[in-house]
C-alpha positions, 0 to 999 in steps of 0.5 A: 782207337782200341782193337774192334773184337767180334764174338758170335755163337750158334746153338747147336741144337739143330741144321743151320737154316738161313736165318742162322745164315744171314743173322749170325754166319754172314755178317761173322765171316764178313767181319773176320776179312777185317784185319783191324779186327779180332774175331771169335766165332764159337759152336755154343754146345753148353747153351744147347744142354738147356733146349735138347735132350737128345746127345746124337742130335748137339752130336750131329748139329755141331758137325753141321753148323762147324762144317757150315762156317767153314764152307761158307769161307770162314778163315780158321788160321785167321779167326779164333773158331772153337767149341764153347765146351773145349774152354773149361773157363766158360763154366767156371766164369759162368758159376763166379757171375752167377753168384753175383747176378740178382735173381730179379734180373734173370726173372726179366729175361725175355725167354724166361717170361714167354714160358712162364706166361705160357704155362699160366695160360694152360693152367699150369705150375707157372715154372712147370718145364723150365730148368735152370739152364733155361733160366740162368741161360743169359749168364752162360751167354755173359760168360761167353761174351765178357771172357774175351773182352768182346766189345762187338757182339752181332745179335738179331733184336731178340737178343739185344736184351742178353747183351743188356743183361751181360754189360748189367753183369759186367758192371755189377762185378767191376764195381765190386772188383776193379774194371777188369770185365769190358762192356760189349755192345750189340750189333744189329742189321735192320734187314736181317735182325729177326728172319721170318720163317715160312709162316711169317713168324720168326724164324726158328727150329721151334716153330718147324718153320725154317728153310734148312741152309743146306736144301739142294736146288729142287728142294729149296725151290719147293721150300721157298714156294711153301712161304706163306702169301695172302690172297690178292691176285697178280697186277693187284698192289701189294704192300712189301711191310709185314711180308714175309716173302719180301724180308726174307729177300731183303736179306739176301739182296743188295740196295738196288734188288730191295728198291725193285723187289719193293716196286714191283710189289707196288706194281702187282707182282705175282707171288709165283713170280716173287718167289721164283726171284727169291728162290734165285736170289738164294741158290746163286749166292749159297750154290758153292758154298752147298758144295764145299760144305757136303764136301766137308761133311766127309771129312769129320777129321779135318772139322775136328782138327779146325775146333782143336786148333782153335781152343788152344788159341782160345785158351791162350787168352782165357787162362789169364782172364780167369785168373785176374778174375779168381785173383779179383774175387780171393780165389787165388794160390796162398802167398 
């Protein structure tokens, strides 16, 4: 069986919170202890041109979200961890998919829709807001995907559609070209594939309904009490599906927490008691990591030197993809 290679991105569009966590961070840095495995893990810097106005903030979160992967145990001399900016390839792998993609494709894309459907319900323009990084977004994200040969790519269920879109692509091009793109495919985990927030909705900068993965103790205690609960009073059944409360613990807790958590929902927990249990649960398996990340808060150098370590490596392998691909489709040295 050929090379399992794993590839996932964070946007750096703000702090990492525990949805960023337990969908993308966790499962990445479990997969990069796997020798059988290639990992690349990247700071998706030019996705987040397309949702963020503000340098100092894609500045800020990019230190934030490198600093997070390394604390919480990622092995840079191991797994390949790079800044999507510092590969040159991306973009120009981005603009020869673009000019191949239909149209119609990307007027399916989820995200694209949402805001679409948005601006029609105020009375708007229906494309009023939206640029072309946002509507030409799944691209970038294919772009990323297929320049390594991912064949694992670990995404929440609202981003399932993206991979769909990059193996369409992908397909799309090998038929013109040769099988020279591999076909990835989605990874997910049923107890973590979309988090929801304190509000019980998905959780997201967006919505302002996140728990910051940084939070120190007295903070991610007051957080974590904030989540949103119904009325019903302790030793009243409650019922486990469509909590909030309960899937956010269900990400952070193994087998045997999840069955008691779900039982002592059946048997009346009060919703004091549940969120103090989670609140537990969270800060014992993030209270070193919150050390060593503050630690490298303070050493900027040292992050930066990791990324550019890391590029170089990157671009070992996407300096001869890009050119099979410019060769593929006649951009090439006249012989």
């Amino acid at each position: 069986m050929s090379q399992k290679i794993i590839l996932t991105g964070i946007t750096t569009t703000g702090t990492p919170h525990i949805g960023n966590y337990v969908g993308a961070i966790r499962p990445g840095i479990a997969a990069s202890k796997d020798a059988k495995k290639k990992n690349f893990y990247f700071l998706a810097d030019y996705h987040a041109l397309a949702k963020n106005e503000d340098p100092d903030k894609i500045s800020r979160s990019t230190l934030e979200i490198a600093a997070a992967w390394m604390a919480l145990g990622l092995d840079t001399e191991h797994a390949t961890f790079y800044r999507q900016s510092d590969l040159p390839e991306i973009p120009e792998l981005t603009w020869i998919l673009t000019s191949m993609t239909a149209k119609g494709l990307m007027n399916r894309a989820h995200a694209y829709k949402a805001v679409v459907q948005d601006n029609v319900a105020a009375g708007e323009d229906p494309d009023f807001g939206i640029n072309m990084g946002l509507f030409s977004y799944p691209i970038l994200m294919a772009a990323d995907i297929l320049m390594f040969g991912s064949t694992h790519v670990p995404v929440g269920k609202d981003q399932i559609q993206h991979l769909e879109m990059a193996r369409d692509i992908a397909q799309r091009f090998n038929h013109h070209y040769g099988e020279i793109l591999v076909l990835p495919e989605a990874v997910t985990d049923e107890h973590v594939a979309v988090l929801p927030g304190k509000d019980g909705r998905k959780m997201s900068k967006s919505y302002d309904n996140t728990i910051p993965l940084w939070l120190p103790e007295k903070q991610l205690r007051k957080a974590i009490m904030r989540i949103v609960t119904n009325s019903l009073e302790p030793g009243e059944p409650k019922d486990p599906e469509g909590s909030a409360l309960f899937a956010i613990y269900s990400a952070f807790a193994d087998a045997e927490q999840r069955a008691a958590m779900r039982q002592a929902y059946h048997d009346g927990i009060a919703w004091g008691e549940a969120k103090k249990q989670l609140f537990e649960l969270v800060n014992s398996e993030l209270a070193e990591a919150r050390d060593n990340y503050h630690r490298l808060m303070e050493e900027p150098a040292h992050i930066e030197e990791a990324l550019q370590k890391g590029a170089a490596r990157a671009r070992e392998l996407s300096e001869p993809m890009i050119q099979k691909v410019r060769d593929a489709v006649g951009i090439s040295t006249i012989r």
